[in-house]
Backbone as numpy.savetxt, mean C-alpha at the origin, in Angstrom:
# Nx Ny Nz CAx CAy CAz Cx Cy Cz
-17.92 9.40 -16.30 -17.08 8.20 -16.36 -15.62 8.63 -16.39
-14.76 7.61 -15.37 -13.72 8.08 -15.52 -12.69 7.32 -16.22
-12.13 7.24 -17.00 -10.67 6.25 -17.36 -9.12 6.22 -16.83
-9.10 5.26 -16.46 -7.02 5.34 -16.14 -6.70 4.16 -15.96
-5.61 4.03 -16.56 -4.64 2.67 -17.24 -5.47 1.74 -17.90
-6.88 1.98 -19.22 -7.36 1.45 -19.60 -9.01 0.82 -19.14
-8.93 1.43 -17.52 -10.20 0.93 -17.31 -11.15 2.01 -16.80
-12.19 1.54 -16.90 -13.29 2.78 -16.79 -14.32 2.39 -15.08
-13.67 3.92 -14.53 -14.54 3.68 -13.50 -15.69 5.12 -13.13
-16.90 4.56 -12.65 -17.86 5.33 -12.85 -17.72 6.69 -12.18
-17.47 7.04 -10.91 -16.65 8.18 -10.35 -15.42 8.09 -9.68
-14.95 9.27 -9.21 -13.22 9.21 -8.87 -13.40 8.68 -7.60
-14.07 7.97 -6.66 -13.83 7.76 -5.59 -13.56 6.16 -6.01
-14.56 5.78 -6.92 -14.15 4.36 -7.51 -12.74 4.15 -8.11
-12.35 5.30 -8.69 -10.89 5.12 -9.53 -10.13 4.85 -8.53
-10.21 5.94 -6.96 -9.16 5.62 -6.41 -9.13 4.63 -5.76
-10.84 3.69 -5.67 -10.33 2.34 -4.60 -9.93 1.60 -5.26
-9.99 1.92 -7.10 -9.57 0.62 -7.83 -7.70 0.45 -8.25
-7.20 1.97 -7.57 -5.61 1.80 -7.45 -5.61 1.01 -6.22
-5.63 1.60 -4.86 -5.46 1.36 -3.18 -6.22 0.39 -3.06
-7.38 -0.12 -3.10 -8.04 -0.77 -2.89 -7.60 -2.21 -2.57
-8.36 -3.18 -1.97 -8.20 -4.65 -1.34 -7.90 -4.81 0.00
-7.33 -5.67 0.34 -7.30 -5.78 1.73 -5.22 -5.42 1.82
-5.02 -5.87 1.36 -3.34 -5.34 1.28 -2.99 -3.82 1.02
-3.23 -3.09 -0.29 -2.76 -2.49 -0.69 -2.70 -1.48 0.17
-3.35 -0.87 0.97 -3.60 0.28 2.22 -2.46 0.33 3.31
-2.70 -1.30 3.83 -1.56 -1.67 4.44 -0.10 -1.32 4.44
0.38 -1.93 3.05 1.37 -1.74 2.34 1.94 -0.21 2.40
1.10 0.30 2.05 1.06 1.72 1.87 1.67 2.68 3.36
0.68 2.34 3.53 0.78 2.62 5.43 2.33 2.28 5.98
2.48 0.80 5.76 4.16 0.67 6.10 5.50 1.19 5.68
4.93 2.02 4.44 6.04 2.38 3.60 6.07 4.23 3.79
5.03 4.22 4.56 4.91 6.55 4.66 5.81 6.64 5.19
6.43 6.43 6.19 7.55 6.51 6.72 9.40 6.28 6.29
9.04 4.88 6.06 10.44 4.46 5.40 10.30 3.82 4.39
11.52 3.28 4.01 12.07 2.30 2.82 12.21 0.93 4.23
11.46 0.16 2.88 11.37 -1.61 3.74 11.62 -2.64 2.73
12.84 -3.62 3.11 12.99 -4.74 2.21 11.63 -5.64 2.41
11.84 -6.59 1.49 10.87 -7.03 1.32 10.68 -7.74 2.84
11.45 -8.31 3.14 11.50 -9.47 4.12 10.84 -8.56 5.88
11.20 -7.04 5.64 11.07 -6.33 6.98 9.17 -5.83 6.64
8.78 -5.73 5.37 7.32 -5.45 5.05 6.56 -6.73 5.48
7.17 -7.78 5.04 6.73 -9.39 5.30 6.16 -9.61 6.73
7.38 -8.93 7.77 7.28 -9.35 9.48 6.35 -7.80 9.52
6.09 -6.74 9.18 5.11 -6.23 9.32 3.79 -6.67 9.08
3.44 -7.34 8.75 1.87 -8.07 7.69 2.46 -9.24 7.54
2.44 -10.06 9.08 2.49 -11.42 8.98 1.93 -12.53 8.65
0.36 -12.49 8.42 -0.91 -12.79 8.07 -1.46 -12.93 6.18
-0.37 -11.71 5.40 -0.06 -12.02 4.19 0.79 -13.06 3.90
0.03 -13.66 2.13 1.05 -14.94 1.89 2.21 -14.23 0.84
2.80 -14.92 0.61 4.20 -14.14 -0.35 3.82 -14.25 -1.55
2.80 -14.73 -1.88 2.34 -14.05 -3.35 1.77 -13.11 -3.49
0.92 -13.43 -2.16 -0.18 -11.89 -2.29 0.65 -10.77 -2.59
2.04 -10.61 -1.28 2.59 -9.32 -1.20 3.19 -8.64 -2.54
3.48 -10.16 -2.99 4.84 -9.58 -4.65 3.54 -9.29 -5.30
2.82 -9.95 -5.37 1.41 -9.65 -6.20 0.79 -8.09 -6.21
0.44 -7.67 -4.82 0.21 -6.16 -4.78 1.71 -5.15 -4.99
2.60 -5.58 -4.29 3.85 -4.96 -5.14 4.11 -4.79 -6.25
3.47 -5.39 -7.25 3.66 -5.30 -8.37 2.87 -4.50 -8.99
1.78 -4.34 -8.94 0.64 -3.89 -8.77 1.00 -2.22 -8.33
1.29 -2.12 -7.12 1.39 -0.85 -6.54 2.57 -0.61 -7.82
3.72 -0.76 -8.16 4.90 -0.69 -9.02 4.33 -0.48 -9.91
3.52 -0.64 -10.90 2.98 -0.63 -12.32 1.86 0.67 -12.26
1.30 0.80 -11.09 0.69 2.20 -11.07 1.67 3.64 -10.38
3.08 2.95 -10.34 3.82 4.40 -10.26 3.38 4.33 -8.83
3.16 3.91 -7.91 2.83 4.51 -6.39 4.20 3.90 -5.61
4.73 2.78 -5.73 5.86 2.05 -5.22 7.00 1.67 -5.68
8.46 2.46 -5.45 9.10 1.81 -6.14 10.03 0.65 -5.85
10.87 0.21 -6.64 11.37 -0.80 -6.51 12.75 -0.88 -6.75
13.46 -0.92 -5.63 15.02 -0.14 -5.75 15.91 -1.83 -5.64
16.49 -2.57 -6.63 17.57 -3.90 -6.53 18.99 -3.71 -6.21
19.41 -3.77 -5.36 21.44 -3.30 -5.38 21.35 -4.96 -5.70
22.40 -5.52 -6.63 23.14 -5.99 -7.24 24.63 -6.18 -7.05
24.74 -5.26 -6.07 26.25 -4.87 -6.13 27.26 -6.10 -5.92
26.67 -6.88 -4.72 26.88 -8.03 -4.01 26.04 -8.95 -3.36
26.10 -9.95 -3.60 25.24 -11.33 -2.81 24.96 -11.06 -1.32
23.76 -11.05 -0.72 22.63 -11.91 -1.48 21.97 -10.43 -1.88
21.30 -10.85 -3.11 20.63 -9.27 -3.43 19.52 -9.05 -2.25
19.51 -7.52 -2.70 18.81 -6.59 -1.54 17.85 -6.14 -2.65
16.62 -5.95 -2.09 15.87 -5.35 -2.80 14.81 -4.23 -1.62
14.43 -3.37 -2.01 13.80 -2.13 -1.45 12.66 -1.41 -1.80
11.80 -0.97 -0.97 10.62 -0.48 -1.05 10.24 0.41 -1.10
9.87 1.97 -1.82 9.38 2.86 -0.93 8.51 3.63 -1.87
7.98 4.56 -1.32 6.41 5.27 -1.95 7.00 6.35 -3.40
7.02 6.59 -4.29 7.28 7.22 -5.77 6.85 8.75 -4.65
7.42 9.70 -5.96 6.58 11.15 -5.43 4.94 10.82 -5.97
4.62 9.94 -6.29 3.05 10.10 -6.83 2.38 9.50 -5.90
3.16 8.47 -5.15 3.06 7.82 -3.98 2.54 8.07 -2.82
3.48 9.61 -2.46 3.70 10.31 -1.35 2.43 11.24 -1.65
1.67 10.88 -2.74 0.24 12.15 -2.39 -0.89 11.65 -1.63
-0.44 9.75 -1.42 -1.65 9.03 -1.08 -1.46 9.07 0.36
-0.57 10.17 0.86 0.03 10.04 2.13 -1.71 10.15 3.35
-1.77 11.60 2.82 -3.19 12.15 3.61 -4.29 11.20 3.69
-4.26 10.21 2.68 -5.52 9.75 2.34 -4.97 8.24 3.40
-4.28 7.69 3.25 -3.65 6.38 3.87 -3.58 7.04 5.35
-3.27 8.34 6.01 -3.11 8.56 7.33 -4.62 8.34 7.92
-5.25 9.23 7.03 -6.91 9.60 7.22 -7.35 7.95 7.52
-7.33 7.00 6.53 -8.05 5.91 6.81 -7.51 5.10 8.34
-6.57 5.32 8.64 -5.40 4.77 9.60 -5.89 5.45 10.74
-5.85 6.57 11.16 -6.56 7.04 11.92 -8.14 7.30 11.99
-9.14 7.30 11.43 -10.50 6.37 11.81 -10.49 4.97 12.20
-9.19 4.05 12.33 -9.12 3.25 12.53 -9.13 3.23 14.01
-8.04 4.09 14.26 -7.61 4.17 15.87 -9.13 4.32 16.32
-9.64 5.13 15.51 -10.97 6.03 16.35 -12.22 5.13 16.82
-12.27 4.43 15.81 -13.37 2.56 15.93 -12.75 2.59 17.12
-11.65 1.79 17.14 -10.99 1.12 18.51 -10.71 2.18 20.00
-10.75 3.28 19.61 -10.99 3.51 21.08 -12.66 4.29 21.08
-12.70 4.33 20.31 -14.63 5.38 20.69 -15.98 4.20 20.48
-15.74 3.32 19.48 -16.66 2.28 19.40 -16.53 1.06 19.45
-15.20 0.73 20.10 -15.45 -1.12 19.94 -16.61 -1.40 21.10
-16.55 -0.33 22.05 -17.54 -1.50 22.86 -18.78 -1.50 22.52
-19.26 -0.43 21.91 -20.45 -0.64 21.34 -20.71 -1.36 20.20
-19.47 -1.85 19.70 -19.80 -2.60 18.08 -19.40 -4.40 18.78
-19.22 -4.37 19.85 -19.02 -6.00 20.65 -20.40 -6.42 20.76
């Protein structure tokens, strides 16, 4: 049994779908290996998410240390910013890996899965 941030999951493959896991959080992830994204430029990436969901898993990703959350203040209208923590950047391999079996469905088996 494993524990982290209070909850108990039965092996580590469970722990880690119960950080990444859902239909967003991967996503998210995925958009951010690369760069820093305001909220509004993650939004027109994952147009199909509603704006709770996103602040919802943002928050989420933020509270497990994987995403951070950068506000300038400096001047109107605030800016706010996205990007992967160094604890973040370890889920890199694992978010490429799933991303690419993706490609691999779509070009080696969609026609057989039609």
């Amino acid at each position: 049994m494993y524990q982290y941030k209070g909850k108990e999951y039965p092996c580590c493959a469970s722990l880690t779908m119960g950080v990444i896991g859902g239909k967003w959080k991967t996503v998210i992830l995925y958009h951010l290996i690369n760069k820093t994204l305001r909220y509004n430029e993650l939004r027109k990436e994952m147009p199909t998410v509603t704006e709770r969901t996103l602040s919802l898993q943002l928050k989420t990703l933020e509270d497990d240390g994987i995403v951070k959350r950068k506000v300038y203040t400096s001047k109107p209208p605030l800016k706010v910013e996205y990007s992967l923590t160094d604890f973040g950047k370890t889920l890199i391999p694992i978010i490429q890996s799933i991303a690419d079996w993706g490609v691999y469905v779509v070009e080696q088996k969609s026609e057989t899965l039609a």
